[in-house]
MMTF fields as JSON, N, C-alpha, C and O atoms, coordinates in Angstrom:
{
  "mmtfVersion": "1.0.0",
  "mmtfProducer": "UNKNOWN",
  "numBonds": 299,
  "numAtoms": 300,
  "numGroups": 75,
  "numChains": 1,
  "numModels": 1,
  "chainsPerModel": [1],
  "groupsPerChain": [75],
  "chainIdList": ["A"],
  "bondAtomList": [4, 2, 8, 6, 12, 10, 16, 14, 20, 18, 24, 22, 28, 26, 32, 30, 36, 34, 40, 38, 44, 42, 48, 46, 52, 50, 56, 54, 60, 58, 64, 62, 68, 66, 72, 70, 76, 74, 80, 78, 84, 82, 88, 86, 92, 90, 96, 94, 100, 98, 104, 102, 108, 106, 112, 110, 116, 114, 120, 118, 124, 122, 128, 126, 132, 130, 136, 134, 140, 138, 144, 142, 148, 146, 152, 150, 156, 154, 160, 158, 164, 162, 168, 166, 172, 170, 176, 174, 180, 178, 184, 182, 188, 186, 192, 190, 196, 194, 200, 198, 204, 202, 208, 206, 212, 210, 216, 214, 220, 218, 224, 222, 228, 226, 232, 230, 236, 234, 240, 238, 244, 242, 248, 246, 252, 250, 256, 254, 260, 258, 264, 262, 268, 266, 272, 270, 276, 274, 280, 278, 284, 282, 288, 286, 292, 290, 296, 294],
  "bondOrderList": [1, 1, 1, 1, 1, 1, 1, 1, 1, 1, 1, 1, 1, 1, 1, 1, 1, 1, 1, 1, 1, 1, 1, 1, 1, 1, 1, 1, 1, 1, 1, 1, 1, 1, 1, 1, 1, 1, 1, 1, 1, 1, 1, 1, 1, 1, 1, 1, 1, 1, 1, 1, 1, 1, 1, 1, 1, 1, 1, 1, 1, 1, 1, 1, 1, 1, 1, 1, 1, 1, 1, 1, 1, 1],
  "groupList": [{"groupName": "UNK", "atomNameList": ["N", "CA", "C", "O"], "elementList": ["N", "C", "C", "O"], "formalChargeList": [0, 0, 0, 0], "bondAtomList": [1, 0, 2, 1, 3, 2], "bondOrderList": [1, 1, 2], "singleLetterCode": "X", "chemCompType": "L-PEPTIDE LINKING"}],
  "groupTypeList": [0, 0, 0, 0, 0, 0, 0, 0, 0, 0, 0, 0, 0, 0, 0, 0, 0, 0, 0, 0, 0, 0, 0, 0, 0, 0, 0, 0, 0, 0, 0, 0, 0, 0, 0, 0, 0, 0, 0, 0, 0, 0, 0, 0, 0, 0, 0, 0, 0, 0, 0, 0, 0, 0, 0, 0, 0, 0, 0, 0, 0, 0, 0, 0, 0, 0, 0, 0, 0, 0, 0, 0, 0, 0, 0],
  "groupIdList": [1, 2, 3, 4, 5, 6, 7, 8, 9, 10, 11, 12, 13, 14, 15, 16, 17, 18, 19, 20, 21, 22, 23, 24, 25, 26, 27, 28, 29, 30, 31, 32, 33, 34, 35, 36, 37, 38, 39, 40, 41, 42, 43, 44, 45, 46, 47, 48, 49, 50, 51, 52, 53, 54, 55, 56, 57, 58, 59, 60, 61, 62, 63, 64, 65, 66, 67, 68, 69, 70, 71, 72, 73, 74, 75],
  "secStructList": [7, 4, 4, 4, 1, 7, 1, 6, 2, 2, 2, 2, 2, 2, 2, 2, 2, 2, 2, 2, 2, 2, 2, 2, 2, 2, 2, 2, 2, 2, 2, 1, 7, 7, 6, 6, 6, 1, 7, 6, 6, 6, 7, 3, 3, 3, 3, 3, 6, 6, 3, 3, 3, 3, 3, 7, 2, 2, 2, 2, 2, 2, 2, 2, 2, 2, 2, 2, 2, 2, 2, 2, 2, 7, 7],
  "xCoordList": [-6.512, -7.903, -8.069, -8.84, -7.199, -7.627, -6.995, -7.56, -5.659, -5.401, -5.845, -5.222, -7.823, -8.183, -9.038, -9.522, -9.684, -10.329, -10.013, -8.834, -11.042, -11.06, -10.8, -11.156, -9.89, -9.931, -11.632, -12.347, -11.916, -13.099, -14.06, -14.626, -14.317, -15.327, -15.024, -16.029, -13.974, -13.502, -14.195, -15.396, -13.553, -14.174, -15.492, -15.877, -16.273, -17.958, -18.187, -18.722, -17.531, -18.161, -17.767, -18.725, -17.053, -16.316, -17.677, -18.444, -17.85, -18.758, -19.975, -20.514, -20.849, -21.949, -21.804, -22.675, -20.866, -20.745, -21.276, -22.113, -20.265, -19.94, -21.761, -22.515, -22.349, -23.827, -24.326, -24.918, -24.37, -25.4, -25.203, -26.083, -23.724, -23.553, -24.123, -24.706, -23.848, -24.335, -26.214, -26.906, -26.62, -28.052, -28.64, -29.813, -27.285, -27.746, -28.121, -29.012, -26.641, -26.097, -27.71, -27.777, -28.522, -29.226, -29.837, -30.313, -30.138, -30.786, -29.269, -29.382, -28.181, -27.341, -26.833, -26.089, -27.487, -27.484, -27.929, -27.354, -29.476, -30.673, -30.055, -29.903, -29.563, -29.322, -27.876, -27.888, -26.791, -25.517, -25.504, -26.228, -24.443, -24.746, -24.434, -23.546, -24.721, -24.327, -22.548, -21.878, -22.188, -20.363, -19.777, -18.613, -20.805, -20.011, -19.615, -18.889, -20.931, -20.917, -19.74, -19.197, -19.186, -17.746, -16.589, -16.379, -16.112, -14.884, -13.892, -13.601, -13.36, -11.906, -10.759, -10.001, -10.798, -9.317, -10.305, -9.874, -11.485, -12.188, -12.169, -11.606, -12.777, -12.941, -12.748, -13.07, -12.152, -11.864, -12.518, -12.231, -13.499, -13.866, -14.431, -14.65, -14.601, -15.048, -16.7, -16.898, -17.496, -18.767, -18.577, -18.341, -18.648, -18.465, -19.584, -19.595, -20.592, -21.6, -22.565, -23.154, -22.481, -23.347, -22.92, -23.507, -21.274, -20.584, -20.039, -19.245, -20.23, -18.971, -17.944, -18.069, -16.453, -15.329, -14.723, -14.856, -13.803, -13.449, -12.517, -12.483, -11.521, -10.617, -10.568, -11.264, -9.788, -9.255, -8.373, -7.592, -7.702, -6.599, -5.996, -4.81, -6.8, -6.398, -5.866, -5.172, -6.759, -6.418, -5.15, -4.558, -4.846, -3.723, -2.796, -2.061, -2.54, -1.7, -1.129, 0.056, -2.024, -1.81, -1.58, -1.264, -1.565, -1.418, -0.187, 0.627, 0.481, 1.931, 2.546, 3.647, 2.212, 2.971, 3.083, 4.13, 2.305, 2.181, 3.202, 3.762, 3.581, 4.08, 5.883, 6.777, 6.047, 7.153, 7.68, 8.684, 6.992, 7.804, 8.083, 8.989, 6.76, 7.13, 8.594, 9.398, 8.826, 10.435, 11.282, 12.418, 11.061, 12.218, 12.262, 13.39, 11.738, 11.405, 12.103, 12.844, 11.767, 12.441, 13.885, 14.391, 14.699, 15.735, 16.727, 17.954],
  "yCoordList": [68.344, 68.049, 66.65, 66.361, 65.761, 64.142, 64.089, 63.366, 64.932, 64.337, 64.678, 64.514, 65.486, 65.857, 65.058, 65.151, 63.971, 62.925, 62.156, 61.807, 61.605, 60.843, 59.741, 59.838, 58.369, 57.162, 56.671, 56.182, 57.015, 56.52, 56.497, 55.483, 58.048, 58.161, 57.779, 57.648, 57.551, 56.97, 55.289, 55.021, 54.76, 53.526, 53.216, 52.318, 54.098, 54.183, 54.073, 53.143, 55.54, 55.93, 54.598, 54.261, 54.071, 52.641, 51.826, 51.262, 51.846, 50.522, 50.906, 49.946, 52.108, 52.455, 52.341, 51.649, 52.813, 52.303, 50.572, 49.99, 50.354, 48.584, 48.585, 48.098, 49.234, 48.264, 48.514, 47.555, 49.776, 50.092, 49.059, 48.417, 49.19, 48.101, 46.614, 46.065, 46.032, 44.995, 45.037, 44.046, 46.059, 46.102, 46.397, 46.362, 46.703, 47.118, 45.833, 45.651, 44.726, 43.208, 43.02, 43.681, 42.705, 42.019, 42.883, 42.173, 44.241, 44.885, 44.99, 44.969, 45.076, 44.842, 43.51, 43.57, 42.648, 41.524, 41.208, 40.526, 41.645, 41.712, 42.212, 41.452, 43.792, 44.293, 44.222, 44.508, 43.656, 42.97, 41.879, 40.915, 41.945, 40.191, 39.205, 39.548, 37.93, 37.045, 37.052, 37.773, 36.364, 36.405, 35.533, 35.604, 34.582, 33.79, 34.479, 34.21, 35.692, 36.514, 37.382, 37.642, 37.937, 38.45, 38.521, 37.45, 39.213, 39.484, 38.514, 38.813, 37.147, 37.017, 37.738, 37.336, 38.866, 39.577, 40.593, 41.688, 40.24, 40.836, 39.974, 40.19, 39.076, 37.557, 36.46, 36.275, 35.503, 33.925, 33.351, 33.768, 32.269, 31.525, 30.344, 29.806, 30.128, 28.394, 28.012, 28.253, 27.467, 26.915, 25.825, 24.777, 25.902, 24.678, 24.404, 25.004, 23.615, 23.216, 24.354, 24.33, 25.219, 26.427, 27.914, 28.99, 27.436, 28.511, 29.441, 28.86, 30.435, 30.482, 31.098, 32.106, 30.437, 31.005, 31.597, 31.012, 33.13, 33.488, 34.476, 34.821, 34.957, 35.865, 37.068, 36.96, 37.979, 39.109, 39.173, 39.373, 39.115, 38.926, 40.261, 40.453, 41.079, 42.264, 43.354, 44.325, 42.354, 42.896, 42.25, 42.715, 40.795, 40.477, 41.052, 41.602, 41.078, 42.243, 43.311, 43.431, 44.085, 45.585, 45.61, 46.733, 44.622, 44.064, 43.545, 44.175, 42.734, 42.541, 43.475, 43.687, 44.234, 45.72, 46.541, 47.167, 47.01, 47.815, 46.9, 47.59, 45.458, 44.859, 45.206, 45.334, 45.317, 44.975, 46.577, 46.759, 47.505, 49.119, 49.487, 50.241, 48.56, 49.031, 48.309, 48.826, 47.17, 46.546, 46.992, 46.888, 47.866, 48.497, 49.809, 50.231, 50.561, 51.759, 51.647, 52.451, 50.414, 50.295, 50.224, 50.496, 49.654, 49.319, 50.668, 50.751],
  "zCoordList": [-42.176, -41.917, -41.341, -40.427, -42.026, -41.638, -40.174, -39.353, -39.724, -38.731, -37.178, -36.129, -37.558, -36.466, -36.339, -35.211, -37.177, -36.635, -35.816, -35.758, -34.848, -33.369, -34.542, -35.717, -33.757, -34.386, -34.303, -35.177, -32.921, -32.782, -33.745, -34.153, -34.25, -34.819, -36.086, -36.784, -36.637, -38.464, -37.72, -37.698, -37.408, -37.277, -37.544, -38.293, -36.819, -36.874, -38.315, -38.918, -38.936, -39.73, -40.612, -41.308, -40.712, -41.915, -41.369, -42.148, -40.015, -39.929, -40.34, -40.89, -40.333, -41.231, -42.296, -42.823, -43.111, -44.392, -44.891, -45.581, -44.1, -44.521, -44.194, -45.036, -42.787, -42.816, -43.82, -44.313, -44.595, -45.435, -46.957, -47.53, -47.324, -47.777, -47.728, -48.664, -46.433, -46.716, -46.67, -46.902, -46.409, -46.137, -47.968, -48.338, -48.938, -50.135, -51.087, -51.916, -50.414, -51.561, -51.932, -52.968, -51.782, -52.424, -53.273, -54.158, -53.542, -54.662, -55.596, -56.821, -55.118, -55.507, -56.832, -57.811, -56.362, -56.902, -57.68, -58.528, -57.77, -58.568, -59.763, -60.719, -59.828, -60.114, -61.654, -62.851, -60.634, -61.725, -62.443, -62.192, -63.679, -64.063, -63.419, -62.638, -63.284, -62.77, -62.832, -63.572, -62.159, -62.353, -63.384, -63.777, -63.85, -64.504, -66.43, -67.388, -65.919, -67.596, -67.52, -68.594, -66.321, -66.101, -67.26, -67.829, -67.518, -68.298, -67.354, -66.196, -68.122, -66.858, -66.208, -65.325, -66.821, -65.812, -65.008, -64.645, -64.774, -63.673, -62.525, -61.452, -62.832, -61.889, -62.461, -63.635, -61.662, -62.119, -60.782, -59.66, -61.072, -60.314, -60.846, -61.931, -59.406, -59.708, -58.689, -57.498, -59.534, -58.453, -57.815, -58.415, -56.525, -55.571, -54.779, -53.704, -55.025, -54.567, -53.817, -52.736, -54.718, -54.904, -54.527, -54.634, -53.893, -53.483, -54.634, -55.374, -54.868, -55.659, -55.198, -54.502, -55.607, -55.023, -56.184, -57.259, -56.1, -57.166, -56.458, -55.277, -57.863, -57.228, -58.559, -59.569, -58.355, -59.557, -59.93, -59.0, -61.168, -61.471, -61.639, -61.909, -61.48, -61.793, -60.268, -59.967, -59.715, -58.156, -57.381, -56.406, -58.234, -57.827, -58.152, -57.332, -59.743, -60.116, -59.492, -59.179, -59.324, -58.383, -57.395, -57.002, -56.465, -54.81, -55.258, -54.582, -56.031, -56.173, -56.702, -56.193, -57.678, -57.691, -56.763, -56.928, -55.464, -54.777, -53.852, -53.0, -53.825, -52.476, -52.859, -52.022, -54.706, -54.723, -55.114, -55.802, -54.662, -54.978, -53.518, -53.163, -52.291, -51.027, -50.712, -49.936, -51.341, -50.66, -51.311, -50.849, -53.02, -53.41, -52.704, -52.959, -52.062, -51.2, -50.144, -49.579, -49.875, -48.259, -47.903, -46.814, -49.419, -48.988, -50.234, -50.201]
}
């Protein structure tokens, strides 16, 4: 089934997504807790002059597991 899609049209469809998405963030926002009420192995961050920068530790995790089964795979 997947491999009769046009690249073209998957693209689209990712980029409607993403708009509707970003057309959602702010009820979105309203909506969740603030980040700093976050569980830490959800998010770790830091406020930087109103930015906040933050990462997942949990997403790091799984992004280094997934990096280190593809190089035992490979070889």
């Amino acid at each position: 089934m997947f491999e009769k899609i046009n690249p073209l049209s998957f693209l689209g469809a990712i980029l409607i997504v993403l708009g509707i998405i970003l057309v959602l963030l702010p009820i979105i926002q309203k909506i969740a807790p603030s980040l700093e009420k976050a569980h830490p192995l959800l998010i770790i961050g830091k406020r930087v002059d109103g930015v906040y920068i933050g990462t997942s530790p949990i997403l790091f995790i799984v992004l280094t597991a997934i990096y280190i089964v593809l190089i035992l795979l490979r070889k």
